[in-house]
C-alpha positions as CSV (number, residue, x, y, z in Angstrom):
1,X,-18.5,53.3,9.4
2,X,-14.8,53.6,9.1
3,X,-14.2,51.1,11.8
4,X,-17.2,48.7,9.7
5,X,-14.7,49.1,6.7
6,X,-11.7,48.2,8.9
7,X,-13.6,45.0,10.1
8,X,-14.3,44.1,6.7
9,X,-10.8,44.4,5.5
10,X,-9.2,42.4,8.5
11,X,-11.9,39.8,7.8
12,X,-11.6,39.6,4.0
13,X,-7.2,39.2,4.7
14,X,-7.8,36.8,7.0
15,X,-10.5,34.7,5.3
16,X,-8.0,35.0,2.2
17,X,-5.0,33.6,4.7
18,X,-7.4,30.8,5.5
19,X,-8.5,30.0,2.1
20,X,-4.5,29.9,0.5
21,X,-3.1,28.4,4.2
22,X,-6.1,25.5,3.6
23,X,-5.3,25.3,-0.6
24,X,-1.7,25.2,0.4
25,X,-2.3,22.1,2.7
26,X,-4.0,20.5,0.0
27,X,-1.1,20.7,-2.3
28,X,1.5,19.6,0.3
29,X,-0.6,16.4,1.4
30,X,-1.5,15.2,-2.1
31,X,0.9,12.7,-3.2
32,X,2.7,13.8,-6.6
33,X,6.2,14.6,-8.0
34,X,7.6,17.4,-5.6
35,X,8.2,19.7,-9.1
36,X,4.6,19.8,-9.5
37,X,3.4,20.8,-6.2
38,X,6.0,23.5,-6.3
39,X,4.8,25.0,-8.9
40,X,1.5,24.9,-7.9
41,X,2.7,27.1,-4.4
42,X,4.5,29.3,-7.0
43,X,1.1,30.1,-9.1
44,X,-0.9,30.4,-5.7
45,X,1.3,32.5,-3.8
46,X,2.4,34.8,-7.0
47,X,-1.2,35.3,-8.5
48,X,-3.6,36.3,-5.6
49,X,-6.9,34.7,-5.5
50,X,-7.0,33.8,-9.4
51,X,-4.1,31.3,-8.6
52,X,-6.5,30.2,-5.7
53,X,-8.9,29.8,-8.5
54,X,-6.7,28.2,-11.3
55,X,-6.0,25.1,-8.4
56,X,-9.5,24.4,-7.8
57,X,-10.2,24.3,-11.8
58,X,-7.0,22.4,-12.9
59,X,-5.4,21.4,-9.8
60,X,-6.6,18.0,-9.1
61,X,-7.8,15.1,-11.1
62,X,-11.5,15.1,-11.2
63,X,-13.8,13.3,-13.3
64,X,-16.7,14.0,-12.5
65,X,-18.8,12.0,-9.9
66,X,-20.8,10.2,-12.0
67,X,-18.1,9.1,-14.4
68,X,-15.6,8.6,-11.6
69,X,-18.0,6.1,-9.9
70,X,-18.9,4.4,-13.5
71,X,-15.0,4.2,-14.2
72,X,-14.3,2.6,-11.0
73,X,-17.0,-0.1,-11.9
74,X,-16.0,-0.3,-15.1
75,X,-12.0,-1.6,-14.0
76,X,-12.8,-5.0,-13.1
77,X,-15.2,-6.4,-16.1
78,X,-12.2,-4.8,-18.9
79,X,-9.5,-6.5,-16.9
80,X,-11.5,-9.6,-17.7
81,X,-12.1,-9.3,-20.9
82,X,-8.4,-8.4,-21.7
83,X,-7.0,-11.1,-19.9
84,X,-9.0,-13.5,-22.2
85,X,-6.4,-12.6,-24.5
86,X,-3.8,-14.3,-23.1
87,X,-5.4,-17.7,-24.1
88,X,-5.1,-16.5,-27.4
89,X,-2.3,-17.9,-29.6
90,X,-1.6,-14.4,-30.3
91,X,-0.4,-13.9,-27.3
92,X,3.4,-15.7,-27.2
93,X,5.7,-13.9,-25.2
94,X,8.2,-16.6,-26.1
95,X,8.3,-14.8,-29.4
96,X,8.6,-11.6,-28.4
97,X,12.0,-9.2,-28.7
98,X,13.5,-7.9,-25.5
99,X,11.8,-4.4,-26.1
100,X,8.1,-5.9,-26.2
101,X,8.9,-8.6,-23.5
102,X,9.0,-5.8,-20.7
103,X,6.1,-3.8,-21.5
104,X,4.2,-6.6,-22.0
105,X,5.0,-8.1,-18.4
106,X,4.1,-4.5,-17.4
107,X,0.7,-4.0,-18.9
108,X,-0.4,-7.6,-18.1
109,X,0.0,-7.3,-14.4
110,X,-1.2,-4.1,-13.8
111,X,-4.8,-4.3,-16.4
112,X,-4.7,-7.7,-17.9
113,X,-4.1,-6.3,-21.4
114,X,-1.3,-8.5,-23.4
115,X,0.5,-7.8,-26.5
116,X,-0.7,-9.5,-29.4
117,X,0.9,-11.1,-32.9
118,X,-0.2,-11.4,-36.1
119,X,-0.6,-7.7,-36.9
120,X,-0.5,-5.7,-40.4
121,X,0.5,-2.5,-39.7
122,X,0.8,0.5,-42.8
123,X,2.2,3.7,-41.7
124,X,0.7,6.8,-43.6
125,X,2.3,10.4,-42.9
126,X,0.3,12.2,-45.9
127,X,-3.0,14.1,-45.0
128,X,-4.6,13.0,-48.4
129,X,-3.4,9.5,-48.3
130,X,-4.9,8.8,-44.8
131,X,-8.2,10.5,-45.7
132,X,-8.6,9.3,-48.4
133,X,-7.8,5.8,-47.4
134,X,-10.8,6.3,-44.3
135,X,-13.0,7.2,-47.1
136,X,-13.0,3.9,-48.9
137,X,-13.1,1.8,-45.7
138,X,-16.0,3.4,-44.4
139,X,-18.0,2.8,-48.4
140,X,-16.5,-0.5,-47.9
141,X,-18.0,-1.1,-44.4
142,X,-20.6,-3.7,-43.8
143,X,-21.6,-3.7,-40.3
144,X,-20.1,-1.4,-37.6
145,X,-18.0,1.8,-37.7
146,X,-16.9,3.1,-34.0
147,X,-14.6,6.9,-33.8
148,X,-13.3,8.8,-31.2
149,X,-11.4,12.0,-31.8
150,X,-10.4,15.2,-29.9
151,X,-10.5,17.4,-32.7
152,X,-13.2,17.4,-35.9
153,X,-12.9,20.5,-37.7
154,X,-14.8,20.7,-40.5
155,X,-13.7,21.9,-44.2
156,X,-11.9,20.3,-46.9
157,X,-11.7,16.0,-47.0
158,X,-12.9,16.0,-43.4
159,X,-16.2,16.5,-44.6
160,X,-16.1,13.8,-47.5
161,X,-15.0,11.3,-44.3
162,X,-18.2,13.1,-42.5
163,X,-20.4,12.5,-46.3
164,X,-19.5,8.8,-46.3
165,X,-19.6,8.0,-42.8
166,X,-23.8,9.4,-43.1
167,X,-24.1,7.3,-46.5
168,X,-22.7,4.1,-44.4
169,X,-25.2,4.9,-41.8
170,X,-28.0,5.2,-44.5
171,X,-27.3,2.0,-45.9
172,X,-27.6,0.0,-42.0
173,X,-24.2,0.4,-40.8
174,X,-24.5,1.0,-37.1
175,X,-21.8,4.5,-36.6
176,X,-21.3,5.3,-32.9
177,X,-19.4,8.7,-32.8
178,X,-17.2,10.3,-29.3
179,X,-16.1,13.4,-29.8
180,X,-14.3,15.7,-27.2
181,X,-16.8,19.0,-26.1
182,X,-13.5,20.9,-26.6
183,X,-11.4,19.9,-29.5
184,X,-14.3,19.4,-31.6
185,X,-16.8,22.1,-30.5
186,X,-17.4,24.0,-34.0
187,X,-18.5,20.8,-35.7
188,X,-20.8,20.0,-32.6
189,X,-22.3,23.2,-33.7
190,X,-22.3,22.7,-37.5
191,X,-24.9,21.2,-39.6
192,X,-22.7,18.2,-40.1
193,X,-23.5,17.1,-36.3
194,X,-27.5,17.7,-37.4
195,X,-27.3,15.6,-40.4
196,X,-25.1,12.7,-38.8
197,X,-28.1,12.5,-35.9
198,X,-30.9,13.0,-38.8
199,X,-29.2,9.9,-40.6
200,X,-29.0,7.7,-37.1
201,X,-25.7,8.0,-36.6
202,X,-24.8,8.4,-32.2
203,X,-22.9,11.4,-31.4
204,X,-21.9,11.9,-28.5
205,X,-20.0,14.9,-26.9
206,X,-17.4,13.6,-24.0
207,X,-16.5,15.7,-21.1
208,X,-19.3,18.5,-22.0
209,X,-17.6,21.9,-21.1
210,X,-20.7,23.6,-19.6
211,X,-20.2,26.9,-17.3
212,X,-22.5,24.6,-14.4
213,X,-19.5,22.3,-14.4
214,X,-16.4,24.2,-13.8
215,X,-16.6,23.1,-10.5
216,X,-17.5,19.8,-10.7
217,X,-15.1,18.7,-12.9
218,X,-11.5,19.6,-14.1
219,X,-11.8,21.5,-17.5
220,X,-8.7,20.6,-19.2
221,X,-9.2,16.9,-18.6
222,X,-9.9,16.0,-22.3
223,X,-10.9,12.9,-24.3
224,X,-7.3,13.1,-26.6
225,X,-7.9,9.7,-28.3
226,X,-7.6,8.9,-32.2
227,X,-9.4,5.7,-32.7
228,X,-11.5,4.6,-35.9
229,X,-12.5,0.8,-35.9
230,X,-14.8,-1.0,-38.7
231,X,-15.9,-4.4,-38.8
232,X,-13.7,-4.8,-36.2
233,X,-11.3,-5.8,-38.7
234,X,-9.8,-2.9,-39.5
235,X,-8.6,-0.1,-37.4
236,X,-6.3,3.5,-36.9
237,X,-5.0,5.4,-34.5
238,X,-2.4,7.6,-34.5
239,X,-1.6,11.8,-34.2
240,X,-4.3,13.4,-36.8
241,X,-7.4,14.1,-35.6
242,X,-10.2,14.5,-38.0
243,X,-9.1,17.5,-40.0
244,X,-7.9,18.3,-43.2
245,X,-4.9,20.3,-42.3
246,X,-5.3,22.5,-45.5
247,X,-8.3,23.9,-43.6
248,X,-7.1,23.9,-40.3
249,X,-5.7,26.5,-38.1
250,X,-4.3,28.4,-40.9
251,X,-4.4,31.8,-39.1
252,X,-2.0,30.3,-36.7
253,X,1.2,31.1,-38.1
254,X,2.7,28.2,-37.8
255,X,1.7,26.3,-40.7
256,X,-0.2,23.4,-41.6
257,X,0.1,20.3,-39.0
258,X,2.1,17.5,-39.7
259,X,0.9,13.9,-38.1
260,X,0.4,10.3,-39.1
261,X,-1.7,7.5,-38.8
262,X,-1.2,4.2,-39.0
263,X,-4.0,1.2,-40.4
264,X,-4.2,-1.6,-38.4
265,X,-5.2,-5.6,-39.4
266,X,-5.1,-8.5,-37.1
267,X,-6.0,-8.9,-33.1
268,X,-5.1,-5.4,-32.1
269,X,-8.1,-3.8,-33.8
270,X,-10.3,-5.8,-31.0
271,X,-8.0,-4.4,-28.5
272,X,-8.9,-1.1,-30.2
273,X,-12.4,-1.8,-30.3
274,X,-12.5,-2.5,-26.4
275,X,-11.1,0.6,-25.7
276,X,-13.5,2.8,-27.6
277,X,-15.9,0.4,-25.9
278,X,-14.5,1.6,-22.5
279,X,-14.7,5.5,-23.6
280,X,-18.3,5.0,-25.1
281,X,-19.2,3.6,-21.4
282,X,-17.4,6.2,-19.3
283,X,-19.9,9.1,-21.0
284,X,-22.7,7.1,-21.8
285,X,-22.7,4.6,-18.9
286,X,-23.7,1.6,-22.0
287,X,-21.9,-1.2,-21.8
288,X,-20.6,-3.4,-24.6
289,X,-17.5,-5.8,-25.4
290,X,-16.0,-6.5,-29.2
291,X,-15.9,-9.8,-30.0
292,X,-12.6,-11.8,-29.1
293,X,-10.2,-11.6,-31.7
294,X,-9.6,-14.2,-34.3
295,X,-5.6,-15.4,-33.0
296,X,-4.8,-18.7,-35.5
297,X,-1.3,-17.2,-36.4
298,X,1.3,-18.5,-38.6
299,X,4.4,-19.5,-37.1
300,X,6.4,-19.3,-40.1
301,X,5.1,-15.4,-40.9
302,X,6.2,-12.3,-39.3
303,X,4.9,-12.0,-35.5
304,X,4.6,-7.9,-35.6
305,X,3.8,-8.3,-31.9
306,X,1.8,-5.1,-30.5
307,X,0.8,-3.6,-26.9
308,X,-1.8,-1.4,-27.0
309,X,-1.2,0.9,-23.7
310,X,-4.2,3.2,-23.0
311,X,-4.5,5.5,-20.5
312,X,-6.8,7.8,-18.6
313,X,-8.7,8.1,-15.5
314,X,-10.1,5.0,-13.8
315,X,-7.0,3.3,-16.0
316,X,-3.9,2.0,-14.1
317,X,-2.3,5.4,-13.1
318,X,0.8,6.5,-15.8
319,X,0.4,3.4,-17.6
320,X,1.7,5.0,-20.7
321,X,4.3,7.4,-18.6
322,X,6.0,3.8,-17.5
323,X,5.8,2.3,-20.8
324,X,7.9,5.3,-22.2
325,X,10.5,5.1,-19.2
326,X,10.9,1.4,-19.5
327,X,11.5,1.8,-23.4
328,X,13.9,4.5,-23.2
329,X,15.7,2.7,-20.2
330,X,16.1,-0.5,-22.3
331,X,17.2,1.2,-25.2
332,X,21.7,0.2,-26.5
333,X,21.9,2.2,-29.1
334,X,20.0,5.6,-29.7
335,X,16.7,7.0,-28.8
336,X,14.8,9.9,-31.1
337,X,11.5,11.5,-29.8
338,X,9.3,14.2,-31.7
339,X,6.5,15.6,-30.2
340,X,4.9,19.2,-30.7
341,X,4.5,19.6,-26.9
342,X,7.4,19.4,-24.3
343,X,7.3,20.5,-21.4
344,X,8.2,17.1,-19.6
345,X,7.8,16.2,-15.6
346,X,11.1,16.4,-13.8
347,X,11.5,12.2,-14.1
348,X,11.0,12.3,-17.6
349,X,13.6,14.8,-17.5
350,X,16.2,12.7,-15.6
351,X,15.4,9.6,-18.0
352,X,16.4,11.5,-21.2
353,X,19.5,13.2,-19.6
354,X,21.0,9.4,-17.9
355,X,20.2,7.8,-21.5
356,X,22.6,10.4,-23.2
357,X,25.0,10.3,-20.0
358,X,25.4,6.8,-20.5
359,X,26.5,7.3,-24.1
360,X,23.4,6.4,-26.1
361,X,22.4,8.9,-28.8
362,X,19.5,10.9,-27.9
363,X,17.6,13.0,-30.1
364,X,14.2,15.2,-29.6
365,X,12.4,16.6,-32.8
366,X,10.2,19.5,-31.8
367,X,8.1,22.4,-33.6
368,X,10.4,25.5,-34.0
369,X,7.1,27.5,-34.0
370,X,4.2,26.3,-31.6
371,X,0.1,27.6,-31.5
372,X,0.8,27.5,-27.9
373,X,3.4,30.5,-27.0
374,X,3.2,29.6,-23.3
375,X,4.3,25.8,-24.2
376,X,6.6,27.1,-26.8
377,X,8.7,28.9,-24.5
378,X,8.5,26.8,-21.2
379,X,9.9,24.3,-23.7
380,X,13.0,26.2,-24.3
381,X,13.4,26.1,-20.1
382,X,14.4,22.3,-20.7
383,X,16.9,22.9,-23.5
384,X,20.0,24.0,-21.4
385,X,20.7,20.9,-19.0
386,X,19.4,18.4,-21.6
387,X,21.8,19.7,-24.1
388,X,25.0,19.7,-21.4
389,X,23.5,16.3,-20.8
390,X,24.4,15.7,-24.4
391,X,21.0,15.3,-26.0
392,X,20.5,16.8,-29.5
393,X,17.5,18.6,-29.8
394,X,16.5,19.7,-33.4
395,X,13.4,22.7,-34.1
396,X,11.4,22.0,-37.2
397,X,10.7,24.1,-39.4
398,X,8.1,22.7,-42.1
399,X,5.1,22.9,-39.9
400,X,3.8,22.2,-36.6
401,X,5.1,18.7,-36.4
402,X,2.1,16.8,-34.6
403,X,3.6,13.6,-34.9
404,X,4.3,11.7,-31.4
405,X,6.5,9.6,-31.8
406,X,9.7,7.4,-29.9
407,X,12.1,5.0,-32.2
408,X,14.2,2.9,-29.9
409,X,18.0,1.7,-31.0
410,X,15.7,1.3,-34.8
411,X,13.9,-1.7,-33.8
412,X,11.1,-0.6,-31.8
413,X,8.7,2.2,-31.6
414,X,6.1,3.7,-29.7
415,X,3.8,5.7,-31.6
416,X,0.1,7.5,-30.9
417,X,-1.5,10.1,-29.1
418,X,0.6,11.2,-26.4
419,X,2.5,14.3,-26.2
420,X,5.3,14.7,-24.0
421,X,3.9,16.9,-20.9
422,X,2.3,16.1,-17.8
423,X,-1.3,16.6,-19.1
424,X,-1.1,13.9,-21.8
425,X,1.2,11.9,-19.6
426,X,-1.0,12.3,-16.3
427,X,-4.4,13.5,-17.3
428,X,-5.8,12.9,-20.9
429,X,-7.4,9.7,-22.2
430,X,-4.5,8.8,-24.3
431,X,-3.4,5.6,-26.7
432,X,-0.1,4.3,-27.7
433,X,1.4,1.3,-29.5
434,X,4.5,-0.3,-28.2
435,X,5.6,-1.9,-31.7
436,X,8.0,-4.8,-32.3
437,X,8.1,-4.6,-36.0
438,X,11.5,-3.9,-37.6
439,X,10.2,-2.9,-40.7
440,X,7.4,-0.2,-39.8
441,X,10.1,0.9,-37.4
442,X,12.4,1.4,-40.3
443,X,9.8,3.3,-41.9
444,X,9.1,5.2,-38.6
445,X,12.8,6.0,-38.4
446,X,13.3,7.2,-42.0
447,X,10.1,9.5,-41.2
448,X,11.4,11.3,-38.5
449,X,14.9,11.6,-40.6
450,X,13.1,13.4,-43.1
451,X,11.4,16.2,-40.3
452,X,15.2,16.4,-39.3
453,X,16.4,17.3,-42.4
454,X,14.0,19.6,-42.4
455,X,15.1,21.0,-38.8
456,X,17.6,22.9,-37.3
457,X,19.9,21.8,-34.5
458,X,20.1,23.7,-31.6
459,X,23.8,24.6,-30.7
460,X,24.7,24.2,-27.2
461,X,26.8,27.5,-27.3
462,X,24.8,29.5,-29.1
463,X,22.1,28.4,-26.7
464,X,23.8,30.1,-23.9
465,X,24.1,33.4,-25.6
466,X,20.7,33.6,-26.2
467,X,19.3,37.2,-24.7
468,X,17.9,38.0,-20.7
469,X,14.8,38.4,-22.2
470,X,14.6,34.4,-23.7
471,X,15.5,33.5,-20.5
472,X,13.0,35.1,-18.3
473,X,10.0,34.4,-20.5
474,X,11.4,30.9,-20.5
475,X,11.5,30.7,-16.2
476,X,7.9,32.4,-16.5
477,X,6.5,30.4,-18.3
478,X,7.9,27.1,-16.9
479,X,6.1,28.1,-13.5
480,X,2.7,27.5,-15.2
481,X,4.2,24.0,-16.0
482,X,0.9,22.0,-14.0
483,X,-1.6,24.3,-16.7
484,X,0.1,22.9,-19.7
């Protein structure tokens, strides 16, 4: 018997040798930035077996088979219909300022999808403003209302936007409703969800979390859009998801979220449309276009050219990752970023710390309290060579500041759903705007002023007296850099 035992150890070691020398193989042949797969061999070889476990659940991009063969299909027929809008008079590049020119050459060639004029653009930062202003365009609505959100929580105005979107249904408006299986689980289990179906409204939960799928799919890839189009006329996007932060979160202890969205006129909310379209087909497999947008533009108004970069799988790879390089890299003057999540790839890294070297001012807006304490401190890892680098990085203290936003040299902007970490940046369905409009960029600007006077800046000495025990909860939690 003791010898039986002995076998069975010997075999168990060496099918475990087998199992991390084969996972180990994996990582080393995959192609992705070095940091990455490092820090994968770190989690591995430091957490037996559950590290093993943690790579086959988050450690590779996987859709799902179904909706990895439906998004490959899907590639093709959008690249057609977006490059239809370059015969649109919207569409003149001639017109465009040196920020937009680039990233509109970039999006073009690698999906088809051009930056278009003749936008209005209204930027709203107040909770009740931008719920209340949904409210009256869904009563207003006449024919179709398409959402998708990560996160609807319900409580507070959230459910007057959830009230009016069932009267709109009621009275014929055709609702079609995505919302992530994740972010918005309690109201797929509330009686809101019941009554939305009951009134004919489509809900539909993307990337189900199901205990038969952990496996199958990778559980933190999540459906992070922010899109609500009506009539395909109007449209918003943006941080918020659908929540009233009054009744969000409030046990947290971080206080109550701060984000923006921003309503949208003119040929981008077709460009908007078409993405929810692409989303609604991923989980659903139905396939529908918006109509082309109306493009007879002015030439003696204000352009307001703006790229809409999406991103996600079965999307050009980093789309939105590139976007944000090639703006910071083109930018004279300064560059300021908030985000509530930081915990950048090493690239991203180097970008931020050459801008500041080569005398631009460079400043990052971040939470000084987070709802992830992992994130919060692998954060703090970054802070000592970007601040040698010369990069000003300010904490904020009036909230979790949700807002994701980048203001380039005041004249251009990219602002949406992205945060700055590799999940958003690599994994997520994600949306931004690329913005050429000097006057919402103004107002962009003088919005993220107002979260720095409400912020503290980090001081490079004090920094480096902080105590042994920052610092090794900070190089902990950086190794788990690949889970956030």
């Amino acid at each position: 018997m003791e010898k039986f035992y002995h076998f069975l150890t010997l075999a168990g070691i060496g099918l475990y040798w087998i199992l991390v020398a084969g996972v180990t193989i994996r990582v080393v042949l995959k192609r992705r930035a070095v940091s990455v797969s490092l820090a994968w061999l770190m989690i591995i070889y430091i957490i037996p077996i559950l590290g093993v476990a943690c790579y086959f659940l988050f450690g590779e991009l996987n859709l799902g088979r179904k909706r990895a063969e439906r998004a490959k299909e899907m590639l093709a027929p959008f690249a057609d219909w977006f490059s239809l809008l370059n015969d649109c008079h919207a569409h003149a590049p001639e017109n465009f300022g040196r920020h937009i020119y680039r990233i509109d050459e970039l999006c073009n060639n690698r999906f088809g999808l051009p930056a278009l004029s003749g936008n209005s653009l209204s930027l709203q930062s107040s909770p009740d403003e931008i719920l209340h202003s949904i409210i009256e365009d869904i009563e207003n609505a006449q024919t179709s209302i398409r959402m998708v959100f990560y996160i609807w929580h319900p409580g507070g105005l959230a459910d007057s936007v959830a009230s009016a979107l069932i009267q709109a249904a009621k009275r014929g408006v055709d609702v079609k409703l995505l919302l992530d299986s994740a972010g918005s689980h309690r109201f797929l289990r509330s009686e809101w969800e019941k009554m939305m179906r009951t009134a004919g409204i489509e809900v539909v939960q993307a990337l189900e979390v199901s205990p038969w799928r952990i496996f199958l799919r990778r559980l933190d890839l999540r459906q992070h859009r922010k899109i609500i189009v009506i009539d395909e006329k109007i449209a918003y996007t943006g941080s918020m998801n659908l929540v009233d932060p009054a009744y969000f979160k409030q046990d947290s202890g971080v206080g109550q979220w701060i984000d923006i969205m921003i309503r949208v006129t003119g040929p981008t909310v077709n460009v908007l449309s078409a993405i929810h379209c692409w989303d609604w087909e991923v989980e659903t497999g139905e396939r529908t276009f918006p109509s082309l947008p109306e493009c007879r533009i002015d030439p003696d108004e204000p352009q307001h050219p703006v790229q809409v970069v999406p991103s996600g799988p079965g999307m050009p790879e980093h789309l939105i990752s590139q976007v944000l390089t090639l703006a910071i890299n083109q930018a004279n003057r300064s560059v300021r970023i908030t985000t509530p999540y930081f915990v950048p790839s090493a690239d991203l890294v180097a970008t931020l710390k050459m801008t500041a070297q080569r005398g631009i001012n460079v400043e990052l807006i971040i939470p000084h309290k987070n709802d992830s304490v992992m994130v919060q401190w692998a954060s703090r890892a970054f802070y000592s060579e970007l601040l040698s680098a010369g990069v000003k990085i300010y904490e904020f203290y009036g909230g979790l500041l949700h807002t994701k936003s980048v203001v380039i040299d005041e004249e251009f902007c990219l602002v949406g759903t992205v945060n700055m970490d590799m999940r958003s940046l690599w994994l997520n369905f994600e949306l931004t705007l690329a913005i050429d409009d000097l006057e919402f960029t103004k107002e962009m600007y003088w919005l993220q002023q107002s979260y720095m006077d409400d912020s503290h800046l980090v001081d490079i000495d004090q920094w480096k007296n902080r105590s042994m025990y920052s610092r090794f909860l900070e190089r902990v939690f950086y190794l788990f850099n690949p889970l956030l």
